[in-house]
C-alpha positions in Angstrom: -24.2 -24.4 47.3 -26.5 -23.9 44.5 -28.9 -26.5 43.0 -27.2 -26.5 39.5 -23.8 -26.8 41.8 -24.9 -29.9 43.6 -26.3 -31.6 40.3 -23.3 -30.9 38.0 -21.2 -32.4 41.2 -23.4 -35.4 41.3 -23.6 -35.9 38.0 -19.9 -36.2 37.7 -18.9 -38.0 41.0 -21.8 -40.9 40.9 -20.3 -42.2 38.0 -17.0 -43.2 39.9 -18.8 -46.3 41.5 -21.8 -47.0 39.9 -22.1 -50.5 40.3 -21.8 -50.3 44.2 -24.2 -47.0 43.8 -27.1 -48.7 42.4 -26.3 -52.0 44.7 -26.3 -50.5 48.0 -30.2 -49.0 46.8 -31.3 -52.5 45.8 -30.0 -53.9 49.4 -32.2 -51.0 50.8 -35.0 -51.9 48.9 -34.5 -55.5 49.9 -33.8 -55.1 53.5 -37.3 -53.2 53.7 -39.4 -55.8 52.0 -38.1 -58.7 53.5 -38.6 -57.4 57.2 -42.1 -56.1 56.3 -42.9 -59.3 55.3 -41.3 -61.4 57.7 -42.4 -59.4 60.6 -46.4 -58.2 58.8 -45.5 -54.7 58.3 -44.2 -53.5 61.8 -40.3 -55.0 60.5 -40.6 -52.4 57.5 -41.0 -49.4 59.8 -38.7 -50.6 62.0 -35.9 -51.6 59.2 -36.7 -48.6 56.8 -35.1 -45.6 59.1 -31.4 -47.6 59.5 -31.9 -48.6 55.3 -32.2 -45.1 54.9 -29.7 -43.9 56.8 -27.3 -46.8 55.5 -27.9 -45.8 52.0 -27.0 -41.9 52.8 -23.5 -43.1 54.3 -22.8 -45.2 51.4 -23.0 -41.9 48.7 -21.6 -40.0 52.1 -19.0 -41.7 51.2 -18.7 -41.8 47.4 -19.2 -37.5 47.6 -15.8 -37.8 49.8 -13.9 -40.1 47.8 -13.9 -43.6 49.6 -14.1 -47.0 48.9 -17.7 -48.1 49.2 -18.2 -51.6 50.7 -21.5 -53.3 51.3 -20.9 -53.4 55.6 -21.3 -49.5 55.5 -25.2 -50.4 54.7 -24.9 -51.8 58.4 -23.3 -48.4 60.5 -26.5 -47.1 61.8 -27.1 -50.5 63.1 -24.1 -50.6 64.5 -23.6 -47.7 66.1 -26.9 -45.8 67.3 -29.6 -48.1 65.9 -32.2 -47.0 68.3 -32.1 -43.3 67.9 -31.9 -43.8 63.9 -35.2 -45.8 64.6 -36.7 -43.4 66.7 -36.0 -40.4 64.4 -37.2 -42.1 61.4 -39.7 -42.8 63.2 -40.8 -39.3 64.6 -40.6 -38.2 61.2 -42.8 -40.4 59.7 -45.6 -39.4 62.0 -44.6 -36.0 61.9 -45.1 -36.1 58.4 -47.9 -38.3 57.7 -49.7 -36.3 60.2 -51.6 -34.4 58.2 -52.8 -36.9 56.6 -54.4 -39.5 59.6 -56.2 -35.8 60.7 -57.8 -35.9 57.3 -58.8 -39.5 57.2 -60.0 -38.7 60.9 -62.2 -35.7 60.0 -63.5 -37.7 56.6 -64.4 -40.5 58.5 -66.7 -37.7 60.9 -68.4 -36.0 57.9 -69.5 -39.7 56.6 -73.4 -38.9 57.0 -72.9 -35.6 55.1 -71.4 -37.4 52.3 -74.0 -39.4 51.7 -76.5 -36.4 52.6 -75.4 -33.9 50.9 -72.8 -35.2 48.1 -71.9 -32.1 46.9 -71.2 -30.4 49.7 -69.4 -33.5 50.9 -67.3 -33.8 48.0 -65.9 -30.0 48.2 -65.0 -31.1 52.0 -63.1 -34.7 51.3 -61.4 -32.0 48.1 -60.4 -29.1 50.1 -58.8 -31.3 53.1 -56.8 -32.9 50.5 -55.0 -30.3 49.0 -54.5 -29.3 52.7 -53.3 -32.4 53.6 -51.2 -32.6 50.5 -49.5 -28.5 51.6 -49.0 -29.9 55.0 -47.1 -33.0 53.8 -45.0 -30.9 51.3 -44.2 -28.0 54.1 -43.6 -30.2 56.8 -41.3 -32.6 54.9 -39.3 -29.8 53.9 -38.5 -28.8 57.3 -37.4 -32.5 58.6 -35.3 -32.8 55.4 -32.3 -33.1 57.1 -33.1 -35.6 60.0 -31.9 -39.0 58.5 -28.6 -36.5 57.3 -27.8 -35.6 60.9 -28.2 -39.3 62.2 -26.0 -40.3 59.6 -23.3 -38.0 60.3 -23.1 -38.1 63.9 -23.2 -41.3 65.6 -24.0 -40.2 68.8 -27.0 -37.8 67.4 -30.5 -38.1 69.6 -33.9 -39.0 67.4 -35.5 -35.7 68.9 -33.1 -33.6 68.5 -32.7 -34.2 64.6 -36.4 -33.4 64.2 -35.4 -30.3 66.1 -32.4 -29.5 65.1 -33.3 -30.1 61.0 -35.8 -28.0 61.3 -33.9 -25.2 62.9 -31.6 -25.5 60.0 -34.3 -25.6 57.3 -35.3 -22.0 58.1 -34.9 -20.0 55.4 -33.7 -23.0 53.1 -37.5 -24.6 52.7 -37.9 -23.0 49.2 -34.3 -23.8 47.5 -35.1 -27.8 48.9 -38.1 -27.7 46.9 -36.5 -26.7 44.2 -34.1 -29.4 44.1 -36.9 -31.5 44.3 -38.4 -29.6 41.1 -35.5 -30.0 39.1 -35.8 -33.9 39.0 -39.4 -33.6 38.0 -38.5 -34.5 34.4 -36.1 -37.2 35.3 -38.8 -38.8 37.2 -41.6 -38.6 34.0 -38.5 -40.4 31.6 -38.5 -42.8 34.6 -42.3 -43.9 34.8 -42.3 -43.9 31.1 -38.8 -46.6 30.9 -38.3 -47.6 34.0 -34.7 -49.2 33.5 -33.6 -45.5 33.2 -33.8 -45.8 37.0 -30.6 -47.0 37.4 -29.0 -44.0 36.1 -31.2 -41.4 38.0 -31.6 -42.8 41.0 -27.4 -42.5 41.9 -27.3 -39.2 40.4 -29.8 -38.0 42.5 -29.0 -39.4 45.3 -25.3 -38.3 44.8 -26.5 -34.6 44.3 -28.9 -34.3 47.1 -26.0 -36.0 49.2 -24.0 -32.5 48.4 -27.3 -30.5 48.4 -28.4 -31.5 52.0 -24.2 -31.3 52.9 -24.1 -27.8 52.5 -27.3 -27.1 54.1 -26.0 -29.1 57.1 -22.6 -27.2 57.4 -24.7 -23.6 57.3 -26.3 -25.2 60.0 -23.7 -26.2 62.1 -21.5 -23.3 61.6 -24.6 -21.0 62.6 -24.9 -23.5 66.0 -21.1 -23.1 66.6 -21.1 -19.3 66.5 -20.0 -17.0 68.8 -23.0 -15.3 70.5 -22.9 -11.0 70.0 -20.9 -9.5 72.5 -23.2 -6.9 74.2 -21.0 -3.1 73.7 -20.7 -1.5 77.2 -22.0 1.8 77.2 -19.9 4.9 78.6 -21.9 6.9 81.2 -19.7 9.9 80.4 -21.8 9.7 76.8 -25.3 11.0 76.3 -27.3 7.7 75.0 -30.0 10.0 73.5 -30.1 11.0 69.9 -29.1 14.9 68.9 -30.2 18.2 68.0 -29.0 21.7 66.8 -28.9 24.7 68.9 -31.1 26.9 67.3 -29.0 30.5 67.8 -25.2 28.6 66.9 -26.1 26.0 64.7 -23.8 23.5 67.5 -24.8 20.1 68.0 -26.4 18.9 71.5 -27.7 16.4 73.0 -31.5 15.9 72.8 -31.9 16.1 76.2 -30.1 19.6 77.1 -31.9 22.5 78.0 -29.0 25.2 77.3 -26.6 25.5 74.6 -22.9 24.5 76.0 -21.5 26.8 73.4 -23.8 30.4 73.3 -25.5 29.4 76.3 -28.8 29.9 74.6 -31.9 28.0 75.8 -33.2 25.1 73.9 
C-alpha cells in the first residue's frame, strides 16, 4: 500500500466514529498520567505499552468496520499484559539507547568542556545529531512492535522487536515518509492546537492501514514456502559450453574431442 493509499483511506474511514476516535486517545492520555503519578513515574512506563497497544486495537477496529466500545482500550490487559509490557518496554530502551550513550559520554568529556569550550561544544554537537540518526533509524526498524502485540494475543515481547524489524527491511524509507507527509499537519497543530482533534484520528487511522500492509508483507514473506533445491541429472554436463573449433557444434566445456568431427579441442 502506498502512503497517499493509506491517507486517502484514513481520511475517509476516521470520520465513521469520530467521537469514540478521539475518546479512546484521551483515555490513553489519561491512563498514562494518572499511573505516572500515582505510582512517581515507574506506573507511566508500566501503563504506557498496554495504552498504546489499546489505542491501536481501537482504530484496528474502526479500519475493519466494527463497533468501537471503550472495554477494547482494556484487551492487552486482558489477554497478554505482560509481554505487551515487556515489548514496550524493550523498545523504549532500544530506542532511547542512543541517547543515555550520549548523556554517558557527555558526562566523561565534562573537564574538556570547561577546558577547552570550543572543542567541547563541537563534541556535545556532533553526538547529538548522532544520537538524533540513531533514534530516527532505530525507531523505524521497531515500528511495528506495538502492531504485532496487538494483533496476536499470544505474541512474545522479544520476538516483536525481532520479528518488526525483520519486516522493516527494505520498508525503513517509505515509514519515514509517512512520517514526512504529516509534517505540515503537525505545524497547523502547534500553531491551533484544537485542530488536534481532527489530525490526531486521521493519522492514526492512516498509519493503522500503513503499518497493516507492512505487517501482511511480512507475514506472507514468514509463511512462504522455502525454494525447492532442482535435482541435478548426472547424465548432464553441469559445466558451461563451447564450440568446436573445425564444426562449429556445441560441447561441453570440459571435452577434449569433438563428438561430432572428432577433432581435438
Amino acid at each position: 500500500m502506498s502512503i497517499s493509499e493509506a491517507k486517502q483511506l484514513g481520511g475517509s474511514k476516521f470520520k465513521e466514529q469520530w467521537g469514540p476516535s478521539v475518546l479512546a486517545v484521551l483515555l490513553a492520555f489519561a491512563a498514562f498520567i494518572v499511573a505516572s503519578v500515582a505510582v512517581f513515574g515507574v506506573g507511566g512506563l508500566i501503563i504506557s505499552g498496554p495504552a498504546v497497544v489499546g489505542l491501536m486495537f481501537v482504530y484496528y477496529k474502526n479500519i475493519n468496520g466494527e463497533k468501537i466500545e471503550y472495554l477494547d482500550m482494556l484487551h492487552p490487559i486482558k489477554t497478554n499484559f505482560g509481554e505487551v509490557v515487556l515489548g514496550y518496554l524493550l523498545k523504549l530502551l532500544f530506542v532511547l539507547g542512543p541517547f543515555i550513550l550520549v548523556g554517558s559520554a557527555i558526562a566523561s568529556f565534562v573537564g574538556v568542556i570547561f577546558i577547552v569550550p570550543l572543542v567541547g561544544a563541537m563534541m556535545i554537537s556532533l553526538l547529538g545529531i548522532a544520537a538524533c540518526v540513531a533514534y530516527i533509524i532505530i525507531s523505524l526498524h521497531l515500528e511495528l512492535v506495538e502492531y504485532i502485540l496487538m494483533r496476536e494475543d499470544d505474541a512474545k515481547g522479544w520476538e516483536a522487536i525481532k520479528r518488526s524489524k525483520r519486516y522493516m527491511n527494505g520498508h525503513k524509507g517509505r515509514m519515514f515518509g509517512f512520517e514526512l507527509s504529516f509534517i505540515g499537519w503537525w505545524i497547523l497543530v502547534g500553531i491551533f492546537f484544537p485542530l488536534a482533534l481532527y489530525v490526531v484520528p486521521y493519522y492514526l487511522t492512516s498509519k493503522m492501514y500503513f503499518l497493516g500492509s507492512l505487517y501482511e508483507a511480512g507475514v506472507a514473506a514468514d509463511n512462504a514456502p522455502a525454494p525447492q533445491a532442482v535435482p541435478v541429472d548426472p547424465a548432464q554436463p553441469t559445466g558451461g559450453m563451447k564450440f568446436c573449433g573445425n564444426c562449429g557444434a556445441p560441447l561441453p566445456e570440459e571435452a577434449v574431442f569433438c563428438s561430432k568431427c572428432g577433432s581435438p579441442q
